[in-house]
C-alpha positions as CSV (number, residue, x, y, z in Angstrom):
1,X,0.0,0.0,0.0
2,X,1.8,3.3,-1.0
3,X,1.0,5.7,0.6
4,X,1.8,8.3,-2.3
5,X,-0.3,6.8,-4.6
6,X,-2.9,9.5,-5.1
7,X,-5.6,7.2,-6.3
8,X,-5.3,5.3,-2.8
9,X,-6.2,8.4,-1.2
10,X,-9.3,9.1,0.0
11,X,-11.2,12.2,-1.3
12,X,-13.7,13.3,-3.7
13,X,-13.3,12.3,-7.0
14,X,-15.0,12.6,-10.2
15,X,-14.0,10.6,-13.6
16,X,-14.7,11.6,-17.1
17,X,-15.9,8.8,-19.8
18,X,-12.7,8.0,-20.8
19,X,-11.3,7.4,-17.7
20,X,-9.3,10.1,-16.8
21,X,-9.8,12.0,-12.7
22,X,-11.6,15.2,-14.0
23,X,-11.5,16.5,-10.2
24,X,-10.4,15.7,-7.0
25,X,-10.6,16.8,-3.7
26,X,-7.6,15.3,-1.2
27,X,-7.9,18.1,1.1
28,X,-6.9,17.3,4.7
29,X,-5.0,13.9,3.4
30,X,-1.2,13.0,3.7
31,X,-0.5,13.7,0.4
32,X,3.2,14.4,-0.4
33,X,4.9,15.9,-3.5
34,X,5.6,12.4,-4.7
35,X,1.7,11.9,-4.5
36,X,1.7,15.2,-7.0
37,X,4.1,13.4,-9.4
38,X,1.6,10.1,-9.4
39,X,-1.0,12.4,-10.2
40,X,0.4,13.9,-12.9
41,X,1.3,10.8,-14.3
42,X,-1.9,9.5,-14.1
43,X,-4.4,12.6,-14.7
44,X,-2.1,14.8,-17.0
45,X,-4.4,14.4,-20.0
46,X,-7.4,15.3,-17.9
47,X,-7.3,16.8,-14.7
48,X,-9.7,19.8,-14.6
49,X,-9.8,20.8,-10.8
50,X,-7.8,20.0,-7.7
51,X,-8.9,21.0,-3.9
52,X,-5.5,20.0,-1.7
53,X,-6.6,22.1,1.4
54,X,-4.9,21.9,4.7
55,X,-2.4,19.5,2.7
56,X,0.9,19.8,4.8
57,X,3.2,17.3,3.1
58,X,2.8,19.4,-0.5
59,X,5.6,21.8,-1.1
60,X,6.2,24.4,-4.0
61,X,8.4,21.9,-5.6
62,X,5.6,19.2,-5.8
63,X,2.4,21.4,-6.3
64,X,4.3,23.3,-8.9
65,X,5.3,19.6,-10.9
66,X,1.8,18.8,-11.1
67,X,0.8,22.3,-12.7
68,X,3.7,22.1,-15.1
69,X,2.6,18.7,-16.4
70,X,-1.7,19.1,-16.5
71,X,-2.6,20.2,-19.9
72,X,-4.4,23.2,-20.3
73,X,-8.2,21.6,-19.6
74,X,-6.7,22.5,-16.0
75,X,-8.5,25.2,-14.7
76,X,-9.0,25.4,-10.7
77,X,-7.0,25.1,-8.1
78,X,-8.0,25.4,-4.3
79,X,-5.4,25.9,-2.2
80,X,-6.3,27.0,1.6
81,X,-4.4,26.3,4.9
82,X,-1.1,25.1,3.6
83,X,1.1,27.8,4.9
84,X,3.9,25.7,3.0
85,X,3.0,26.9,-0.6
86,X,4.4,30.3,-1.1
87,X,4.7,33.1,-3.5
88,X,7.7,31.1,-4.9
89,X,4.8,28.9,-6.1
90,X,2.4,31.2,-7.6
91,X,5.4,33.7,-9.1
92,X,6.9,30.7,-11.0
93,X,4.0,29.8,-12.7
94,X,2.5,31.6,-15.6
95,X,-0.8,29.8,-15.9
96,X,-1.5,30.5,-12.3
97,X,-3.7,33.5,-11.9
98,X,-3.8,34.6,-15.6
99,X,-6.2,33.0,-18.4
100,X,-5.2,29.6,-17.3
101,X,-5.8,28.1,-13.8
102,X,-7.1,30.2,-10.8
103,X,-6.5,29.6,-7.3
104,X,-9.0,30.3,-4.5
């Protein structure tokens, strides 16, 4: 059981047709930024909207992985009581905040 396997996790998830997570909600779990890197391997091509709220394992380095690799069907983030992510996060990524994804 890995515990950085995103789709062990519980939340709040919703699938498209084809398969693919379309949103997910992992607020409050122990996800880590190796949990962000199985997410973007598995939800790249589809991930519309990720809630990660009061996530304290998640770093810049991982949150920021995840947003480099979704395509651009990526368009909400909810980030909220994770006093870890920082401006370093949002100021070295373009499509956060501009026409692309938007945080909350």
């Amino acid at each position: 059981n890995d515990p950085t396997d995103v789709s062990r996790q519980s939340g709040v998830e919703e699938y498209s047709s084809k398969g693919g997570i379309i949103s997910l909600n992992i607020s409050g779990s122990r996800v880590t930024d190796k949990s962000m890197e199985h997410l973007a391997a598995k939800a790249a091509t589809s991930l519309k909207e990720l809630e990660i709220n009061f996530c304290c394992y998640i770093s810049d380095k991982g949150l920021g992985y995840l947003v480099s690799k979704v395509g651009r069907q990526f368009s909400k983030l909810n980030v909220w009581g994770c006093a870890q992510i920082t401006d370093e996060f949002l100021d070295g990524h373009e499509s956060v905040n501009q026409d692309g994804v938007s945080t909350l």
